[in-house]
VOGU-3710 file (C-alpha; in Angstrom, 3 decimals, decimal comma):
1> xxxxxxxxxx> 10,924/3,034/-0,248  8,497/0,407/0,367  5,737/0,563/2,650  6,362/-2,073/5,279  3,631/-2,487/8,321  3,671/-5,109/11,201  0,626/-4,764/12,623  -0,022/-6,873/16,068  -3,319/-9,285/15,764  -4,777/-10,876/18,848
11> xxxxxxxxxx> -5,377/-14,433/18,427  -8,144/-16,226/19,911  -7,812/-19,696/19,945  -10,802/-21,849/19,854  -11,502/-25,398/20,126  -10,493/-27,529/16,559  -7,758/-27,322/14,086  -8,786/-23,628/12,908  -7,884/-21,991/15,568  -3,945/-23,525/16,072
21> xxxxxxxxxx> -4,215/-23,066/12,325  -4,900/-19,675/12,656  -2,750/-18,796/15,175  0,477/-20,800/13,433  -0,056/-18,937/9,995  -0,242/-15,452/12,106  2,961/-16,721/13,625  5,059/-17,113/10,550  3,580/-14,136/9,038  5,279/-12,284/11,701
31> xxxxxxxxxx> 8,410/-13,547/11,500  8,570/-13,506/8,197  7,444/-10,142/8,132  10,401/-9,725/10,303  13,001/-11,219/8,099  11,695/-9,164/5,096  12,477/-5,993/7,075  15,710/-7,110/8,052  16,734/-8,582/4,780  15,928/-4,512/3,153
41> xxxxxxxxxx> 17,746/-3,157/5,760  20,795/-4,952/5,016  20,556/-4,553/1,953  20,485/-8,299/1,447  18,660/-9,324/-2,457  19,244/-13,072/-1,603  17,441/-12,812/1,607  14,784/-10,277/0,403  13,989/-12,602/-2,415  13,749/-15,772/-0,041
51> xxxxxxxxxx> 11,497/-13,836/2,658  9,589/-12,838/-0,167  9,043/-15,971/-2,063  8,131/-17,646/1,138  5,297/-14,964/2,226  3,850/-15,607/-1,208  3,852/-19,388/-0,163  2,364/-18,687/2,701  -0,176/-16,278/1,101  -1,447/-19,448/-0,873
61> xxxxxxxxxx> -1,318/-21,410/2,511  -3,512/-19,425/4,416  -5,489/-18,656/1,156  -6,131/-22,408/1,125  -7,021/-22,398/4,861  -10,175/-19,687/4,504  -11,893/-22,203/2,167  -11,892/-24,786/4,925  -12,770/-22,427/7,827  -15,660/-23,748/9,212
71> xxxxxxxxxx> -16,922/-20,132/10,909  -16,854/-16,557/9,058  -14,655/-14,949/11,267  -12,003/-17,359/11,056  -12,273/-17,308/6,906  -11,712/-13,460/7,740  -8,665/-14,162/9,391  -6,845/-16,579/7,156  -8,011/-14,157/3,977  -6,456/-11,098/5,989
81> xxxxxxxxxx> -3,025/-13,554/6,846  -3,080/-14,366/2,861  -3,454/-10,708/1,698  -0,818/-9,339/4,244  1,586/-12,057/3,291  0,681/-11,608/-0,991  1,434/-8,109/-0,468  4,638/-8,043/1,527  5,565/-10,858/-0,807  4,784/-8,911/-4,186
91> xxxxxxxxxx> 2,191/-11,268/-5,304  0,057/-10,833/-8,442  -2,908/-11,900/-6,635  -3,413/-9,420/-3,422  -6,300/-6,904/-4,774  -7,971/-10,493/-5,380  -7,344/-11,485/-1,878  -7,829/-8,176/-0,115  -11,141/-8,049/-2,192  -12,809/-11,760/-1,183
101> xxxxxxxxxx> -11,828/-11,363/2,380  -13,366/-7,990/2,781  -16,474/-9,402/0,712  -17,022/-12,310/3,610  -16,884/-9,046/5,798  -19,609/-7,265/4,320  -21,450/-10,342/4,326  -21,399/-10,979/8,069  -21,633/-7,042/8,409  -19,432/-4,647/9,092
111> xxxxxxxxxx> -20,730/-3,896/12,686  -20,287/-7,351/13,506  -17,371/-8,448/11,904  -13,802/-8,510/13,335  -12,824/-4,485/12,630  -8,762/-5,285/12,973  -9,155/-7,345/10,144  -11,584/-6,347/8,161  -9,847/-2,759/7,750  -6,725/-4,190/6,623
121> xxxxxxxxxx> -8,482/-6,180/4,379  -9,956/-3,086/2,651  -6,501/-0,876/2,173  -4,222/-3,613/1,351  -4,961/-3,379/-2,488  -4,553/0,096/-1,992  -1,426/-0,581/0,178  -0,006/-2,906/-2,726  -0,661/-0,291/-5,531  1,123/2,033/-3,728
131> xxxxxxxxxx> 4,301/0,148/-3,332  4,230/-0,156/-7,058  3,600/3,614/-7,421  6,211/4,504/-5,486  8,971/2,178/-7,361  7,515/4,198/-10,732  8,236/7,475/-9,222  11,492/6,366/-7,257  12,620/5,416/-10,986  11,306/8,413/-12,836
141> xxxxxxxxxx> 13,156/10,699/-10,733  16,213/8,823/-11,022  15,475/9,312/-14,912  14,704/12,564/-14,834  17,920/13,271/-13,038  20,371/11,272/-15,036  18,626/13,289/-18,071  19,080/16,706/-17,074  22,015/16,265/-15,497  23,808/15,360/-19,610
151> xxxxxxxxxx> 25,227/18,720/-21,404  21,898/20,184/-22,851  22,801/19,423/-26,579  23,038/15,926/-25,282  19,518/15,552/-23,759  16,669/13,806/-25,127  13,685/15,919/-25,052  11,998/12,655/-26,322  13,030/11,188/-23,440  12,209/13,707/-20,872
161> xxxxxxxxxx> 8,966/14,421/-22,216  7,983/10,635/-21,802  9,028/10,935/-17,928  6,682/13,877/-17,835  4,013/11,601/-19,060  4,783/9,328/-16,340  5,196/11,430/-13,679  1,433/12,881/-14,731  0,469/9,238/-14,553  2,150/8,388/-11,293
171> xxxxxxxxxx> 0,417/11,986/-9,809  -3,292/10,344/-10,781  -2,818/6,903/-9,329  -0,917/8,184/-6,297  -4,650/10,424/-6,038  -6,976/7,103/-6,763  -4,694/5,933/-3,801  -5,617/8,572/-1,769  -9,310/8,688/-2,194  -9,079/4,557/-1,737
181> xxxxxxxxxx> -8,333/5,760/2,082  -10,349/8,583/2,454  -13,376/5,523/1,090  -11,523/3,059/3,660  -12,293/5,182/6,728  -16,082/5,855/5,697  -16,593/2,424/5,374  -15,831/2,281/9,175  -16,743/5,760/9,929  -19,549/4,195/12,971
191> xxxxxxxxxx> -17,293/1,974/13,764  -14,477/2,770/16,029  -11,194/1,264/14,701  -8,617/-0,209/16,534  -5,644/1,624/18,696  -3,055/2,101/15,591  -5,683/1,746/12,468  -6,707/4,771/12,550  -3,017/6,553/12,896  -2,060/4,436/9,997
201> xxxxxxxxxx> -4,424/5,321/7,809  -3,487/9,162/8,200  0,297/8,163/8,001  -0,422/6,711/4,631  -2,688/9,323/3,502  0,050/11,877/4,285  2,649/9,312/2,351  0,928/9,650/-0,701  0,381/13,431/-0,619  4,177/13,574/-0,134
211> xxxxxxxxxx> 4,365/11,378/-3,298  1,899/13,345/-5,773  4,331/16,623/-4,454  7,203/14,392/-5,558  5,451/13,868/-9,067  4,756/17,297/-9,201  8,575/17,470/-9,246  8,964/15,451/-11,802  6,666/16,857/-13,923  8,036/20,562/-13,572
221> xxxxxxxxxx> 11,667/19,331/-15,066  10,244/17,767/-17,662  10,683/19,894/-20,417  7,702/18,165/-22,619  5,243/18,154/-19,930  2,832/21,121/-20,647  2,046/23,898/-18,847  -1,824/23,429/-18,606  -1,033/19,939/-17,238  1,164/20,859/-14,108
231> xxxxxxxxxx> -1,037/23,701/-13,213  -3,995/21,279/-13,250  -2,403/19,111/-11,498  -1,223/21,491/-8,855  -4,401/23,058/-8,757  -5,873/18,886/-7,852  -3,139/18,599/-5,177  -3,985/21,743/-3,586  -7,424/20,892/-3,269  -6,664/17,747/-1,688
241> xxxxxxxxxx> -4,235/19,898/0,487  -7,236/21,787/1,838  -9,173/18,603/2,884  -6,636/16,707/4,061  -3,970/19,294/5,635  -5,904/22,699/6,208  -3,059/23,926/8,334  -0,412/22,804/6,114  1,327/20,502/9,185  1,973/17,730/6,683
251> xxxxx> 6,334/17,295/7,062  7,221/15,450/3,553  11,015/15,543/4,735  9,771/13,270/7,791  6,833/11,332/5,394
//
């Protein structure tokens, strides 16, 4: 399951080519966004793969279009387009676009600069890597299952003990996930965020809790994963429990 957020920006359109610029690239973006869902749904590779490859086009487009901004704001915009549009469209380079867009943020401050985009700026990395966490896990389990699911003389304890391993690993970077957007929100924690930023961050914060459960899983039928390791593990999730979901409300059937 892939993590897959249209998120509405206002455009202002100002006087020059930046601002039809601006408000063209935020157009495709959208639609493309659009097709991407549609293509998943439908369980259409060709179409998936064509939405994709053109987001990452567009990603360099609008990449392109923040070095010629003539104002901060709009270089904001056009590195926020190019992130959204490299991560949607699996590109190599969206913790480096996420990263220089929300550096032009802290440069203009973030009291001053544009909040909408300026947030997303800061979790998309952490949007991206969870994508690719998830796929891990998603294919772990799948492993795990097909293993344990052989006649026991037939089963690889090689095998399952390297899916422990990677469960353990998935469980740590789904947690360096999570505390990228508990560090998110206190970057903006004066700053009032926009209708919908704020829910989202707490929808994907409850996402990846789900997920380290989910590793947990994995972990705990993996015959060579030790003992010490789950229970520390556990012990870390719990704790994060605590913080995050003191009343225990958090539905991972529903996540």
């Amino acid at each position: 399951m892939k993590l897959i957020i249209k998120i509405v920006f206002v455009v202002v359109f100002v006087a020059g080519c930046n601002g039809a610029t601006l408000g063209s690239l935020t157009k495709q973006l959208t639609n493309l966004e659009t097709e991407l869902i549609d293509a998943r749904n439908a369980d259409d590779a060709a179409a998936e793969v064509a939405a994709a490859g053109e987001l990452r086009t567009l990603a360099s487009k609008a990449e392109s279009n923040a070095g010629k901004a003539k104002t901060t704001p709009d270089v904001i915009a056009f590195y926020r387009i190019a992130a959204t549009a490299a991560w949607q469209g699996e590109s190599t380079n969206v913790v480096a676009l996420g990263t220089s867009g929300f550096d032009k943020c802290k440069e203009l401050g973030l009291a001053t600069a544009p909040t909408r985009d300026c947030f997303m700026l800061r979790i998309i990395p952490d949007l991206a890597a969870t994508d690719k966490l998830t796929a891990r896990l998603d294919q772990a389990t799948e492993d795990i299952k097909a293993e344990r699911a052989k006649p026991v003389a037939d089963r690889s304890p090689e095998v399952i003990a390297q899916i422990g391993v990677e469960g353990d690993a998935i469980f740590d970077g789904f947690q360096n996930r999570f505390d990228g957007f508990k560090a998110a929100k206190a970057d903006f924690v004066d700053i009032a965020l926009p209708d919908g930023l704020d829910e989202l961050n707490e929808k994907n914060k409850n996402f990846i809790f789900c997920r380290m459960r989910d590793a947990l899983a994995v972990q705990m039928l993996s015959v060579g994963n030790t003992a010490p390791e789950f229970a520390e593990n556990q012990a870390e999730l719990e704790t994060i429990r605590q913080d995050h979901d003191p009343n225990d409300q958090i539905n991972c059937a529903a996540s």
